[in-house]
C-alpha positions as CSV (number, residue, x, y, z in Angstrom):
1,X,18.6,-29.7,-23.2
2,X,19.7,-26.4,-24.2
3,X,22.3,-23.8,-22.7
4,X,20.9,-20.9,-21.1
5,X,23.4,-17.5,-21.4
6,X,22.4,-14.7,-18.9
7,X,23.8,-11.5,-20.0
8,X,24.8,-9.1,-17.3
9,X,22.2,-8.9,-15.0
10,X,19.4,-10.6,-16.4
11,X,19.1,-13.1,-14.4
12,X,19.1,-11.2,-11.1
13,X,16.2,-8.5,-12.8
14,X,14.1,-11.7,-13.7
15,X,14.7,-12.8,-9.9
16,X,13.4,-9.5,-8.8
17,X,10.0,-9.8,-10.4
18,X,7.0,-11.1,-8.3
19,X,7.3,-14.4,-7.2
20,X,4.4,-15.7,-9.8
21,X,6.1,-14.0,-12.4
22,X,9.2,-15.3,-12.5
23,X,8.0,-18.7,-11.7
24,X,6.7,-18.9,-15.1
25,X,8.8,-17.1,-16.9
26,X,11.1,-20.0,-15.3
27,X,8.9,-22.7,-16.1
28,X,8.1,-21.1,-19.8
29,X,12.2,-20.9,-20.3
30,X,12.5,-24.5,-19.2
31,X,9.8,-25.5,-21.7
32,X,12.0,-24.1,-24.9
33,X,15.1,-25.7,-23.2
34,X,13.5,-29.0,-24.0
35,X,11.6,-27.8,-26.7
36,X,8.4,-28.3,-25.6
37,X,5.3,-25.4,-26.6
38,X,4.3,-22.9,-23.9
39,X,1.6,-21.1,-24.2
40,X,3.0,-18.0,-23.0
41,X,6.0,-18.0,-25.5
42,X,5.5,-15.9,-29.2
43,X,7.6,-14.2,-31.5
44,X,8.9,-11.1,-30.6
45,X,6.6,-8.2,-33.2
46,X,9.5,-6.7,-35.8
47,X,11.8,-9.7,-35.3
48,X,12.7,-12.8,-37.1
49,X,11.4,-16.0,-35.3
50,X,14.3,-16.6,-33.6
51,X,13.8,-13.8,-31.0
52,X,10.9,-14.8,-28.9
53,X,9.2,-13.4,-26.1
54,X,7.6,-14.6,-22.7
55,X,4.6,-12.0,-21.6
56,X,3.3,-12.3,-18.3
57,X,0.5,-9.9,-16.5
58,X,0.2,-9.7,-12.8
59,X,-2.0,-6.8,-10.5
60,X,-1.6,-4.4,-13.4
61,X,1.1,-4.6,-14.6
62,X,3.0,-6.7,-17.7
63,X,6.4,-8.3,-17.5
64,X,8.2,-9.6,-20.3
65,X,11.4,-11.3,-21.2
66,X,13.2,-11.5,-24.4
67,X,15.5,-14.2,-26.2
């Protein structure tokens, strides 16, 4: 399984999204730790492939996290 690295606060600002949200961003960044596809995961537009993104929409509103 692979390491996760929280930089600064990260972790706490992905805690502070709505429950839902974080749950799969959680779920989606527990999939690439065991390398396993989630549909939610792409690359990241203007990047190399080896900075990915995890989108998630919830009332409104979109939420995304970066690695």
């Amino acid at each position: 399984m692979k390491d996760i690295y929280w930089i600064g606060n990260t972790r706490e600002k992905l805690a502070g999204f709505p429950d839902k949200v974080s749950r799969e961003m959680g779920f989606a960044l527990y999939c690439e730790q065991i390398k396993v596809p989630h549909s939610s995961i792409r690359p990241l537009k203007g990047f190399k492939q080896a900075v990915r993104e995890i989108r998630s929409r919830f009332r409104g509103n979109t939420y995304r996290t970066v690695y």
